[in-house]
Backbone bond lengths (Angstrom), bond angles and torsions (degrees), N, CA, C in turn:
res aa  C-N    CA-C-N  psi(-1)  N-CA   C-N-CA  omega(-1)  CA-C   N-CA-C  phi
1 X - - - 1.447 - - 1.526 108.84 -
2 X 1.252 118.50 150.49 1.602 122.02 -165.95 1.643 99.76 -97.26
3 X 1.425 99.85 125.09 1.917 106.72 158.07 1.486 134.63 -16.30
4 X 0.918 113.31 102.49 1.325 91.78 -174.58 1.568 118.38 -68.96
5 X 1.657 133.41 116.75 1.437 119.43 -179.37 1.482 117.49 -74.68
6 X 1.433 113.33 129.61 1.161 116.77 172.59 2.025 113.29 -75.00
7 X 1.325 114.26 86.04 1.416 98.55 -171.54 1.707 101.62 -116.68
8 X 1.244 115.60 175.58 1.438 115.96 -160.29 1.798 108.22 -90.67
9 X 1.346 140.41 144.40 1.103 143.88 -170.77 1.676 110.94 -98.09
10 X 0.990 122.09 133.47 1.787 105.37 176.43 1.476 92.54 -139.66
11 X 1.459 108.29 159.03 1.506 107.61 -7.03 1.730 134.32 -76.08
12 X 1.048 114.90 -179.07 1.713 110.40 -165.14 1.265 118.38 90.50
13 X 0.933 111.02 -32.54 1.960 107.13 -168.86 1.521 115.31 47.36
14 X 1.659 85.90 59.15 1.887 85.20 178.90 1.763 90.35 -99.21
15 X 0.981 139.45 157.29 1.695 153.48 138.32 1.219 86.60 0.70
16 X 1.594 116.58 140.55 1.464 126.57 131.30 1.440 121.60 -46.70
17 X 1.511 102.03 -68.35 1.401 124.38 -162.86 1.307 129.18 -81.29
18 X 1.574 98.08 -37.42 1.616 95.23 168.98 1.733 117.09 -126.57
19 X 1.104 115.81 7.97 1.004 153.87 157.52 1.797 109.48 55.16
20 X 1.444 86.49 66.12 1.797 110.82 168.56 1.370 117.58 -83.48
21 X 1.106 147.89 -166.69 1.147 150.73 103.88 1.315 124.55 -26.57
22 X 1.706 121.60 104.64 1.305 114.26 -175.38 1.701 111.36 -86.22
23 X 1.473 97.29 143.25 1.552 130.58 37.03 1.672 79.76 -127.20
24 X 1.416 89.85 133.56 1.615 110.12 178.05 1.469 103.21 -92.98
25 X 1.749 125.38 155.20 1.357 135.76 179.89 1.371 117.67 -27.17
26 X 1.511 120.84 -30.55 1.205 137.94 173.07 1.477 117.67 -42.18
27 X 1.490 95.88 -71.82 1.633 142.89 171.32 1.528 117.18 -27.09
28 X 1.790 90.26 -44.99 1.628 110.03 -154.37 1.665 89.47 -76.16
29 X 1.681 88.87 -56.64 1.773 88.87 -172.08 1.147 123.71 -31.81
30 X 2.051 98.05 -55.96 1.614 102.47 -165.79 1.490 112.58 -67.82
31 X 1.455 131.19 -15.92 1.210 123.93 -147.94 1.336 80.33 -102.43
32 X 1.749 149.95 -60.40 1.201 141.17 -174.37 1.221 109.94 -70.02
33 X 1.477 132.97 13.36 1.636 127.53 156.01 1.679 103.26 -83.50
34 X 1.824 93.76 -54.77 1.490 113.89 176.20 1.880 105.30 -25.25
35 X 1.431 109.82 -66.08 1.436 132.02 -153.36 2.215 93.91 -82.57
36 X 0.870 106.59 -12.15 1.461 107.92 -162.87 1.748 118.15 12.73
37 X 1.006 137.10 65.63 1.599 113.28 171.28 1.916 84.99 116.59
38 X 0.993 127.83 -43.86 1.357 122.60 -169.30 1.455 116.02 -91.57
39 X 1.702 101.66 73.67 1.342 128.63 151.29 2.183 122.08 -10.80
40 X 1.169 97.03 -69.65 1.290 101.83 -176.19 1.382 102.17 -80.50
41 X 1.402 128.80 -27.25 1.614 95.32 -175.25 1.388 106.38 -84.21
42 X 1.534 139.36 -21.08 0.894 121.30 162.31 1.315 152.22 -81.77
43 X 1.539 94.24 18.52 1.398 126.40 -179.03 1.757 101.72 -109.16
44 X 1.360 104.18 -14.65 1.553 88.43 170.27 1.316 95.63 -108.20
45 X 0.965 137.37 3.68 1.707 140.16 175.07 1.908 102.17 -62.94
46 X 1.107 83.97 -56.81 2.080 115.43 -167.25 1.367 95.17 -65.87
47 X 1.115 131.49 -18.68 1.928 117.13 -150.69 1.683 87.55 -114.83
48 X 1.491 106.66 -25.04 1.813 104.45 -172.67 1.601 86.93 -70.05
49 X 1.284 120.48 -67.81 1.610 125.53 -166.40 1.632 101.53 -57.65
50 X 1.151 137.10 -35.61 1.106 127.68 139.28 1.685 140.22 -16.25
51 X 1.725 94.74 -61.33 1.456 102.93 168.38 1.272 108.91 -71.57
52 X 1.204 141.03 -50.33 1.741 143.15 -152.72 1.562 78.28 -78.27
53 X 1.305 158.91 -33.15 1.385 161.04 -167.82 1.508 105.68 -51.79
54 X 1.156 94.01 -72.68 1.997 130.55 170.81 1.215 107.14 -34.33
55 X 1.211 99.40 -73.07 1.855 118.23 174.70 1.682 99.21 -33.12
56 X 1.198 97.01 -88.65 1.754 102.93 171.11 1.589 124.02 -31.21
57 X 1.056 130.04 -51.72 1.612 133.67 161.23 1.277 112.12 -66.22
58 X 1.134 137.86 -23.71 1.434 107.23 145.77 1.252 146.38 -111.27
59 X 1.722 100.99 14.29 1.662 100.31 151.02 0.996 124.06 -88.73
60 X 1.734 116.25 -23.82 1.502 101.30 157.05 1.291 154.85 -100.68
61 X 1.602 90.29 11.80 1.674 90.83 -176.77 1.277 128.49 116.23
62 X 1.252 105.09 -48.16 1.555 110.29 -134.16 1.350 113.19 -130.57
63 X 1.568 116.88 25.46 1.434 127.39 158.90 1.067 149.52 -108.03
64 X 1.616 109.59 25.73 1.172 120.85 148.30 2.658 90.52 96.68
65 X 1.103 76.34 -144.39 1.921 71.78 -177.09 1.631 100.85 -84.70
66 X 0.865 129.97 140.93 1.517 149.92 133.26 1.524 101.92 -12.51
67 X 1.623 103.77 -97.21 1.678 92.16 -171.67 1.420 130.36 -49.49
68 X 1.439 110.79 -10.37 1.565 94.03 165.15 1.349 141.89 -80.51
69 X 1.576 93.36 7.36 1.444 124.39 175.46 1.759 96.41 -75.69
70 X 1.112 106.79 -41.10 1.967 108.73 -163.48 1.817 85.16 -56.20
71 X 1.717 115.56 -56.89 1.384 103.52 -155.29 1.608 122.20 -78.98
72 X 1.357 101.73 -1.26 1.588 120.23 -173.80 1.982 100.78 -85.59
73 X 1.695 99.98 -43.34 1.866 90.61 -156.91 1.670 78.89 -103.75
74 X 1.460 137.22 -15.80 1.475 108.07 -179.09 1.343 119.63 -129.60
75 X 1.073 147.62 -25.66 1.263 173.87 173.06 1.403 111.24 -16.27
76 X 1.709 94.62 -73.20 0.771 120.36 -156.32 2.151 101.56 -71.74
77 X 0.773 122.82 -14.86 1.763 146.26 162.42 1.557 123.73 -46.99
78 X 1.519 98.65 -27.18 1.356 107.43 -169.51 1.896 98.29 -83.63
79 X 1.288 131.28 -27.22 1.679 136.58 138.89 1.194 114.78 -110.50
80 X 1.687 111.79 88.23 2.039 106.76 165.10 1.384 95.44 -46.33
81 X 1.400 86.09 177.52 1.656 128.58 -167.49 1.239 90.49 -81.22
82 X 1.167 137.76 -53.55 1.731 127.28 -147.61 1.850 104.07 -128.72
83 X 1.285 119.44 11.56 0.748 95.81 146.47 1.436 154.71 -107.54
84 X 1.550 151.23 158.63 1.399 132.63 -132.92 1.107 115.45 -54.23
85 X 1.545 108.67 -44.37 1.662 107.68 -174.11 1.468 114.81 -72.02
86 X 1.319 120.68 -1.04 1.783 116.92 166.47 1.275 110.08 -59.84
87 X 1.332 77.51 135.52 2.257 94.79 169.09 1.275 113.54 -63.54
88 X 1.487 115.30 -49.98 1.421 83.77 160.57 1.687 112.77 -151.10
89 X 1.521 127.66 176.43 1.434 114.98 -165.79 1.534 113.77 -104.95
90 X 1.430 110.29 138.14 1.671 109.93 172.06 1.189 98.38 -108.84
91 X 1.367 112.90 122.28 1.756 129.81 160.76 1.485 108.57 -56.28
92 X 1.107 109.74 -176.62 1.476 120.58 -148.82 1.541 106.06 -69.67
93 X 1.749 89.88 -36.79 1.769 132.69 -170.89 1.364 113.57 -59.00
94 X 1.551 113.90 -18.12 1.742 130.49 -153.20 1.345 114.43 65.93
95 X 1.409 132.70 13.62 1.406 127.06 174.27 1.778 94.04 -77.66
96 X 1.655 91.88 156.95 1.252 104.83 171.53 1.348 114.06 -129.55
97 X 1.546 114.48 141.44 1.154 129.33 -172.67 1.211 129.51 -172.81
98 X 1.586 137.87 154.86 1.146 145.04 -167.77 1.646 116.94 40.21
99 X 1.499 127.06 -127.25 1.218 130.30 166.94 1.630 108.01 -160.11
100 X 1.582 118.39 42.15 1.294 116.43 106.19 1.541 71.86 98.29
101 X 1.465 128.32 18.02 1.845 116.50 170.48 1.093 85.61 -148.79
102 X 1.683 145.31 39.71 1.197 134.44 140.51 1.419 110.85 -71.96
């Protein structure tokens, strides 16, 4: 059976699939497995969906502050979820647990 991808819906950038706020725990995993070790490209991955984000919050209104967009689509990138040196690991599922080298 095929993965389900957690990718972002617009407008809003809520989850396709499980329909969080993207990129939801899901998201994080797949995109820092996606990115493995390659820091900057997935930091320029995050900052484009970032911009088209922006774009969207202020033609429509209705998303609350801007910069909390920076800590929602990039921030959180500077330690993925799954990789070793994360504090701690979110499975695919968004559970959290251990630190992701059990």
């Amino acid at each position: 059976m095929a993965e389900l991808v957690h990718t972002p819906e617009r407008p809003g950038f809520g989850c396709a699939v499980c329909r969080r706020p993207w990129p939801c725990p899901p998201a994080k995993v797949q995109l820092s497995e996606e990115y493995a070790g390659d820091l900057t490209g997935l930091c320029v991955y995050l900052s484009a969906q970032l911009g088209d984000a922006i774009e969207e919050a202020v033609r429509d209104h209705n998303w609350g502050r801007v910069d909390d967009l920076y800590d929602r689509f990039v921030s959180w990138a500077r330690r993925p979820v799954c990789w070793p040196q994360a504090e701690q690991y979110i499975d695919r599922h968004g559970h959290v647990g251990g630190s992701g080298t059990e």
